[in-house]
Each structure stands twice: as structure tokens, then as C-alpha cells.
C-alpha angles and dihedrals in degrees: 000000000000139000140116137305127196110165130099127271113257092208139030129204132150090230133045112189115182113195131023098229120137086276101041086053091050095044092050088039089054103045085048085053086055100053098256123141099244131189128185129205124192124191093215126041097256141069125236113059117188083341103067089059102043129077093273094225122137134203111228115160113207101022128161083231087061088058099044093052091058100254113087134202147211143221095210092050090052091051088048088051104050090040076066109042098034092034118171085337087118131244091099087149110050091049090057086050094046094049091041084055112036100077092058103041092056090043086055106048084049092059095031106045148018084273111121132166130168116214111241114241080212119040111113130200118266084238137044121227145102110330095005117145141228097194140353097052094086111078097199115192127257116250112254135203100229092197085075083071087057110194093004090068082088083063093068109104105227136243117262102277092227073067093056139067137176094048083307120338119164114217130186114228093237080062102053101075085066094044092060095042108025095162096050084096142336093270098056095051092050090053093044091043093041084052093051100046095055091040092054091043092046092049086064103082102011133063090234141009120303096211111101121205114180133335093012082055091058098041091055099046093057094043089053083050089053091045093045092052087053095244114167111233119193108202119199089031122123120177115246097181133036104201125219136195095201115301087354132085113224107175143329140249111243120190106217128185087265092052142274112337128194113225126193116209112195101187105022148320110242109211108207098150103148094266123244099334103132105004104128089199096047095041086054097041090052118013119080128248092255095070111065131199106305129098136187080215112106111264096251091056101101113153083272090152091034098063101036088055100051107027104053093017099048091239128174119259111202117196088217097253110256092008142020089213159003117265144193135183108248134174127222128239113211110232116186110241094000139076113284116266125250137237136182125220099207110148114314093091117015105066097040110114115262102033122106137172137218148185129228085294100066083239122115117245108196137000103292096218094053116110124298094249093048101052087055089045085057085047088049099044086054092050095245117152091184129024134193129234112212125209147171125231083241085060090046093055094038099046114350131222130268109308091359102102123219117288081033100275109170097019092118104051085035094054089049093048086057087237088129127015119226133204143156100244135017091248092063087032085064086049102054091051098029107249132142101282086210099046091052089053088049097044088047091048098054089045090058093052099046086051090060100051093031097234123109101209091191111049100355091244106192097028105104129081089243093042097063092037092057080042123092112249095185092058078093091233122133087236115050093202094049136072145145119274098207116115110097135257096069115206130198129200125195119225131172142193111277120172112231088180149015125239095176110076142115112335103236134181133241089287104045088262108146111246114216119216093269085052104239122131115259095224119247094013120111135173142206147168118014088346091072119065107254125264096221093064105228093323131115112219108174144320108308105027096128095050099036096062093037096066096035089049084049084049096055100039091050092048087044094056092039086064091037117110109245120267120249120206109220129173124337115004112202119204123222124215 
């Protein structure tokens, strides 16, 4: 909707930031840092976004943290690695922008603010190739104690319940092992001990645990920052309008819990509004048959900055290149009377040696280990809308499935809710879950062969870098990623393609700045995070590209208004809708 608007604005700021994701609190950080009079505005009442329930880490090639864990890293791999990966793809550009500025953005928030990340001495690359890196690369956040936010601990939007346990613990995945066997060694029972102590203390006063692991840590690092800093956040608060003086956007309409308010924005509006997530118009203008209606994207994330943007601006709207979105694999947990459960299938199962997956056919479709978004690439390029991972009940006991957790604690309960299917040989196993009984033998066969001699003929399964790191060195194969699928009973566990992110978006400049189709920049509008098309067209470098852009993009857009002239209203404003 568009029309025109000719009353005054109620409030004045230089900067308007929309979303407190981990870019829209950069960006709003950042323009505080600066000196700039900032105020952010987020639809739910709670900070976070996509970022409070992912793993937090962020990819920042060349950092000083590289160097001080022990594995440094450089600029010019990076862009080596990305010229090989991205190829002539486009966005040549705002990767060179993104690698010239990460280092220092990240430098300065550390300085600057409560943010804190340590860069992980393992953490590969999703892809091999010239300049790609094994560590150093992944910026993981800090741990943080949320009772030091006091009542705006409340504020922290939560982990995905299917992630906690215990009426919300956080636990790192290095701890796990000794939560689930806390007897195998002393080590393990003081960690375990130490974990449940603080969880139980902290349970006294809060309605979940205060130690934050990810991508919470980092959420509340950078919400104590903003507090700290003295910007204003008003929570429950969308945008409905984005004003305009002519061809310039000059403020936004923001509809508070008191009503509609008119907000002036001298030096920029900032659009972080969680990208496509929920938006039933933009999902079926970009994303393929193949993904259906569910998103990892909080409910409330539904393409708001997007279309407003590009319906009543004329902005771009850019498809993201090879992909729309990220994806991931993930398996659904039945709930009586509510929607299923999700969970992701990131790297505890699928790279572990004797697991496969198939399609309808009973034949694999991709190299099982690879990364989360390109297995469900490989889904999507077959024309699957579901796929089944395929188990022995060896694989169950050594490492679990999905939500079964190794030793097999939970399969029961699991197997009566229909969240897995079991059967005493592969053939019965087809028929349960309606394959091709023939094409799973065969499947299995071929897998069983490839395990003994540790190569994979048909996807290479094991051969990456990241393959063999997700794999399991100790299963005494001469392949980590591969193993034979031959102790009865046989289990099955559907997965499906589910975006955590989305790649198309806003087409943007070096700065942030929203490009319209003609690409010119609309004047005082910027965009960030999954509102802005991503800069790695389609592809999935490594852990932490969506993050790692995001805040350096928030970072950008927030230094390029600072040094912006002020934006004086004249005349007749028109509101967009």
C-alpha cells in the first residue's frame, strides 16, 4: 500500500534499525559506537531472531583470534577460496567488501562492546579447495552468564526445546559425551556434576538455565552491549510503513503497543527483518516444489522488510543465485495437538560410517557427510521432497539417530511416537516406509562393499576434509564416513528439506545500501542479514556464512550512515505499506 502522508513525525533518531537479529544488533551496536542517536525496533518481545537458536558461530576470514588460537588465517586464502567455490556466479564486489571489513568489525565490537568470540582450532570449511581452511576461519561465541542482563534475560529468545534438556540447559557439544556417560571416568563425572549443579541453582530463580552456549551467547553479548550503550529497544513493535521524501526514505511507521508511531530517521533506515522465513508470497515466488511450508525461522519472521522493500520501493529482489536458501535435513517429532517438532540433522548422524540415505527408489542421491545445505541441494536436484536415512541397529548403539541418543536412549518411546520406523531385515524395512525393496538391497550391498575397501565409487563419501572430520576415526575402518549396515534389527528416519536461512533477499550494495531494479541506490535504506540477498550466491562456504556477513553488513551499513549527511524532509512524504 501506498499513499500519501503529511503529518509530522512523532520521534527523531539518526538511525532506524528493524530486527534484533545478530545484524540488526550490529548494525544498531555499531551506529551507537559511532556516535549516532539509534533507535531499534523488534516485531516479537524478544531478542535473537534466527540467531538465538542457531549455533552462534560466525565465519570471519583474517581475524586477530585466528592468530591467537594458534591457527591463523588469511584474507587472500579466503578470497581464493571463495573465487573457487562461488566462481562467476557474481558478487564479486560485496565479498571483497565483506573480507576487506571483517577483520576490523569484529576487532571493533570486541574492543568496543560485551561481544566476544574465540576462533575454533577445528572447525573446517563445508568445501575443499585452494585457500580453504581447517580452523581458524569459525569465530564461535564466547559463553556468557545471562543473569548479568538481569531482567532482560527474559528478552533472550530461547534454544529450540528439542536442544535443551533438563527445563532448559544449554550444553556444549564437547560436554555432551560426559553428560550422557558421567561414570565412564572421573572427568567426565566432574564435568557432568559441575553442569548440573549450575543448571539446578540457576533454575531457582529463572525459568531456564542462565548459561548461554552459541548463538544465545551471542545474543546476549551483544543485548548487554546495546543496553550498555543506552539504545532504546522497542520490543513488540513491526514496522507497517517505510516513509519516503521523494526518491528517499526518511523513516518508518512502527506500530507499538501504544499505537502507530511515526519515526524519522535522519541518516538511514536498517532492514533486518529475518529475511523470507514464513512469508507464504515470497516462499512460493522463490523456493522450489521440493521444500514445503516449514521453516527454522521464528514464526514472526515473514519476509516483513523484504516486501515492503520491494513491493511499494521498487526494490530488487534478488533469488539468491543457486539457491533461495540455506537448507538442512531435518526430522520431525510428532506432538499431539501441536505442530511437529524439528530437528536438525547437522553433523551428529549423518557422517558417521554405516548410515545411508535414499530416496523413494531405495538408491542414494548425494554423499551423505557432505554439508546440511548440500544434501538437501542433492534432495532438491532429484526432485525428493522427503528422503530416508537408513541405519543399522550397530549405528543405533555406537552414535544414535536424530533425536535417539547414543546407546539408543529414547528409541522406545521414539519408535511408538512413529518418529523412526524398525524391521528385521532391509527388505521389510522398504516396505514399512514404501521404497523400492530392490533398490534399498541394493543400496545397502553396494554400501557394504564400498566400507570394506574405504571408497565410496558413487558420491566419494569420506573424501572431504569435513567429511572425515564429522566421521568417526576410532570405528577402525579405513574410511571414517563409511561402514557396513548389516546387524538386525534395520531402522529408517524420515528427514525433509527445511530452509534455515534464506540466500534470496534484497539486492544491496557494498555498504548495505538497497539497490532498486534499475540498480541504483534508494537513498537512506539499508539492509542487512537474511533481508539482504546473500553474498555467496546460493553456495555454502563454510560454518558461519550467514552470520558472518550479517554483522559485518550491519557493520557497514551502520559506519556508511554515520558518515551520511542528515536527511532533510521537504514537501510531501509518502508512506509505503
Amino acid at each position: 500500500m501506498s499513499g500519501e502522508v503529511t503529518e509530522g513525525f512523532d520521534t527523531e533518531v539518526d538511525l532506524l534499525v528493524i530486527g534484533a537479529g545478530a545484524g540488526g544488533m550490529t548494525a544498531a551496536l555499531t551506529g551507537a559506537i559511532a556516535g549516532l542517536d539509534v533507535l531499534l525496533c523488534e516485531k516479537t518481545g524478544m531478542a535473537g531472531g534466527t540467531t538465538a537458536t542457531s549455533g552462534g558461530t560466525a565465519w570471519i576470514p583474517g581475524s586477530d583470534l585466528s592468530r591467537k588460537a594458534g591457527v591463523p588465517d588469511r584474507v587472500e586464502d579466503a578470497a581464493a577460496f571463495l573465487r573457487h567455490v562461488v566462481g562467476n556466479r557474481g558478487g564479486d564486489e560485496l565479498r571483497e567488501a565483506f573480507l576487506a571489513s571483517a577483520p576490523e568489525a569484529i576487532a571493533e565490537l570486541e574492543a568496543k562492546s560485551e561481544v566476544r568470540f574465540v576462533a575454533a582450532q577445528a572447525h573446517p570449511d563445508y568445501l575443499d579447495g585452494p585457500g580453504s581452511a581447517y580452523g581458524g576461519r569459525a569465530l564461535a561465541p564466547v559463553e556468557f552468564d545471562g543473569t548479568r542482563l538481569g531482567a532482560d534475560f527474559a528478552r533472550v529468545r530461547p534454544p529450540r526445546d528439542v536442544f535443551m534438556g533438563l527445563g532448559g540447559m544449554m550444553v556444549g557439544r564437547a560436554e555432551l559425551g560426559a553428560l550422557l556417560d558421567p561414570l565412564a571416568s572421573r572427568g567426565n563425572f566432574r564435568t557432568a556434576m559441575n553442569l548440573l549443579f549450575g543448571h539446578f541453582r540457576a533454575r531457582l530463580r529463572h525459568r531456564r538455565g542462565t548459561r548461554l552456549l552459541m548463538g544465545n551467547a551471542l545474543v546476549g553479548r551483544l543485548l548487554l552491549s546495546l543496553r550498555r550503550r543506552h539504545v532504546p529497544i522497542w520490543f513488540d513493535s513491526p514496522i507497517a510503513e517505510i516513509i519516503r521524501d521523494g526518491a528517499a526514505v526518511v523513516g518508518a511507521v512502527i506500530t507499538t503497543p501504544e499505537g502507530p508511531r511515526r519515526v524519522r530517521a535522519r541518516r538511514g533506515v536498517v532492514l533486518a527483518t529475518g529475511g523470507i522465513g514464513w512469508s507464504e508470497s515470497l516462499r512460493e515466488k522463490l523456493f522450489p516444489a521440493e521444500v514445503g511450508a516449514l521453516s527454522q525461522s521464528p514464526e514472526a519472521n515473514t519476509g516483513d522488510g523484504i516486501t515492503l522493500a520491494s513491493e511499494g520501493l521498487g526494490a530488487a529482489l534478488d533469488d539468491g543465485g543457486d539457491s533461495p536458501a540455506l537448507w538442512m535435513p531435518c526430522s520431525l517429532v510428532p506432538k499431539r495437538g501441536a505442530a511437529p517438532s524439528i530437528w536438525p540433522h547437522i553433523l551428529l548422524d549423518r557422517a558417521k560410517p554405516g548410515l545411508i540415505a535414499v530416496g523413494a527408489d531405495g538408491r542414494r542421491f548425494v554423499n551423505e557427510a557432505d554439508s546440511y545445505h548440500d544434501f538437501c541441494a542433492g534432495m532438491i536436484r532429484a526432485g525428493l521432497r522427503e528422503a530416508w536415512l537408513i541405519a543399522d541397529a550397530r549405528f543405533i548403539r555406537r552414535y544414535g539417530l536424530g533425536l535417539v541418543l547414543p546407546g539408543g536412549r529414547g528409541l522406545r518411546r521414539l519408535l511408538r511416537a512413529g518418529y523412526l520406523r524398525r524391521a528385521d531385515t532391509p527388505e521389510a524395512l522398504a516396505r514399512a516406509i514404501g521404497v523400492d525393496p530392490l533398490g534399498l538391497a541394493g543400496s545397502i550391498a553396494a554400501n557394504n562393499r564400498f566400507a570394506e575397501t574405504g571408497l565410496d565409487e558413487a558420491f566419494g563419501r569420506g573424501a572431504s576434509v569435513m567429511n572425515r572430520f564429522n566421521g568417526d576415526e576410532t570405528a577402525g575402518s579405513p574410511n571414517p564416513c563409511l561402514g557396513p549396515i548389516a546387524t538386525a534389527p534395520f531402522y529408517a528416519l524420515r528427514v525433509v528439506p527445511i530452509d534455515l536461512a534464506g540466500a534470496g533477499g534484497l539486492r544491496v550494495d557494498v555498504n548495505g545500501g538497497v539497490l532498486d531494479t534499475a540498480g541504483q541506490k534508494i537513498p537512506g535504506l539499508y539492509a542487512c542479514g537474511n533481508d539482504a540477498s546473500s553474498i555467496f550466491r546460493g553456495t555454502y562456504p563454510g560454518p558461519g556464512t550467514t552470520i558472518g556477513p550479517a554483522m559485518v553488513f550491519g557493520w557497514r551499513a551502520a559506519r556508511h550512515a554515520a558518515r551520511e549527511e542528515a536527511a532533510e524532509p521537504a514537501g510531501e512524504r509518502a508512506a509505503v505499506g
